[in-house]
C-alpha positions as CSV (number, residue, x, y, z in Angstrom):
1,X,0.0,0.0,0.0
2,X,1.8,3.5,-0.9
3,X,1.1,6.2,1.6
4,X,0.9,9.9,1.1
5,X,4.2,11.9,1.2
6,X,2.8,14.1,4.2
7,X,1.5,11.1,6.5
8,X,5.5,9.6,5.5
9,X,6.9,12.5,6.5
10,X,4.6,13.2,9.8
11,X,5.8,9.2,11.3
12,X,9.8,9.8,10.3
13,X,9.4,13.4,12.5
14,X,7.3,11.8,15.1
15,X,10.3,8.7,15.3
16,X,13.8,11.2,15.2
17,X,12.2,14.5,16.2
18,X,9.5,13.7,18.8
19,X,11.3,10.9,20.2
20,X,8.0,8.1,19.9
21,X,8.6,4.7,19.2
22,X,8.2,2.8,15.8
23,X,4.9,0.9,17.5
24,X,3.5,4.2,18.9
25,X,3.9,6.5,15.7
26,X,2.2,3.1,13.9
27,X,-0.7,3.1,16.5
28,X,-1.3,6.5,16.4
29,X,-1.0,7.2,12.3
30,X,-2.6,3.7,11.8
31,X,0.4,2.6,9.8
32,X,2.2,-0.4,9.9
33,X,5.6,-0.8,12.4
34,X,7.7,-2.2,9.4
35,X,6.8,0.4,7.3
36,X,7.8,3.0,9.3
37,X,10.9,1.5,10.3
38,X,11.5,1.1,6.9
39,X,11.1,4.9,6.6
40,X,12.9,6.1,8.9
41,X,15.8,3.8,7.7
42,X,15.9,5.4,4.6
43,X,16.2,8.7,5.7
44,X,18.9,7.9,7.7
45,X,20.8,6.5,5.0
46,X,19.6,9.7,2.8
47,X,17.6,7.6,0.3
48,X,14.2,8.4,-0.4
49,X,11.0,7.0,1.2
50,X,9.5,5.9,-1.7
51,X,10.7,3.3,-3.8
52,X,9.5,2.1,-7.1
53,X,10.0,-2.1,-6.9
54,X,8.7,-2.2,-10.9
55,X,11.7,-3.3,-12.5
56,X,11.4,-0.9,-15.3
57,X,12.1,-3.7,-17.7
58,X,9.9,-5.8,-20.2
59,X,11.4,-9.0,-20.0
60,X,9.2,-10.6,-23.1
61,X,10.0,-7.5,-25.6
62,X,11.2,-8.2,-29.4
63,X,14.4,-6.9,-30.0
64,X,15.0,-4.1,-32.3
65,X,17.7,-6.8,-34.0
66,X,14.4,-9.3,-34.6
67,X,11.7,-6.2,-35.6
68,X,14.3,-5.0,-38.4
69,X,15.0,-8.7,-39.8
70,X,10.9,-8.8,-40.0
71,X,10.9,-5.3,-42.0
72,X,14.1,-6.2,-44.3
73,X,12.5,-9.8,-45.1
74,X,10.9,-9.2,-48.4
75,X,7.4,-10.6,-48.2
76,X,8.3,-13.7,-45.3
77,X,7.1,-11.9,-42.4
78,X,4.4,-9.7,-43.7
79,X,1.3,-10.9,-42.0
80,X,3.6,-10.8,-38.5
81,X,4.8,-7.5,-39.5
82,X,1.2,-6.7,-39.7
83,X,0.3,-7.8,-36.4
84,X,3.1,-6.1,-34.5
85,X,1.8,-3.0,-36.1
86,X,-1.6,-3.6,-35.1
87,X,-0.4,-4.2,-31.7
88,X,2.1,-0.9,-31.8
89,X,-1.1,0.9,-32.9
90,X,1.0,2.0,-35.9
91,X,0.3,2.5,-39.9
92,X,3.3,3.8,-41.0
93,X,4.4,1.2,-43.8
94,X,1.8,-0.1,-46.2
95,X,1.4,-3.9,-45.5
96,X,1.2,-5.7,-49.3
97,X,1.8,-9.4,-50.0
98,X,3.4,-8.7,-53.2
99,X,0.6,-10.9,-55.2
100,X,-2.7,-8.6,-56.5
């Protein structure tokens, strides 16, 4: 669960400023322990509070080395050409099979 910026910052000054405990500042901001250990921790250490844990990363993507072997392959990989672009949302190059 992420928590607001100003209810972060209210249990780290309530833990090093105000001198309450971990459990009280939990109790009385109805906030978990760990989390505000966890908090407090990282300001200490002079990271921030929040943390993304996404990785940033798609792990399943196609490689720009695959896409452009699909584009330079003359007429093999049209119809998977034409997916990816349906799925990209994109129009740019005119999908043709070669045969009218």
């Amino acid at each position: 669960m992420a928590y607001a910026t100003e209810i972060v910052n209210m249990a780290v000054g309530m833990v090093r400023n105000d001198h309450h405990s971990a459990r009280e500042a939990a109790r009385l901001l109805h906030v978990g322990r760990a989390a505000i250990g966890r908090w407090v921790k990282r300001v200490k250490e002079g990271m921030p509070t929040h943390q993304s844990t996404a990785s940033g990363q798609v792990h399943n993507r196609t490689g720009e080395d695959v896409l452009q072997r699909i584009k330079d392959a003359p007429g093999r990989f049209l119809p998977a050409l034409g997916c990816l672009q349906k799925l990209a949302g994109c129009n740019a190059l005119p999908i043709t099979s070669g045969k009218n």
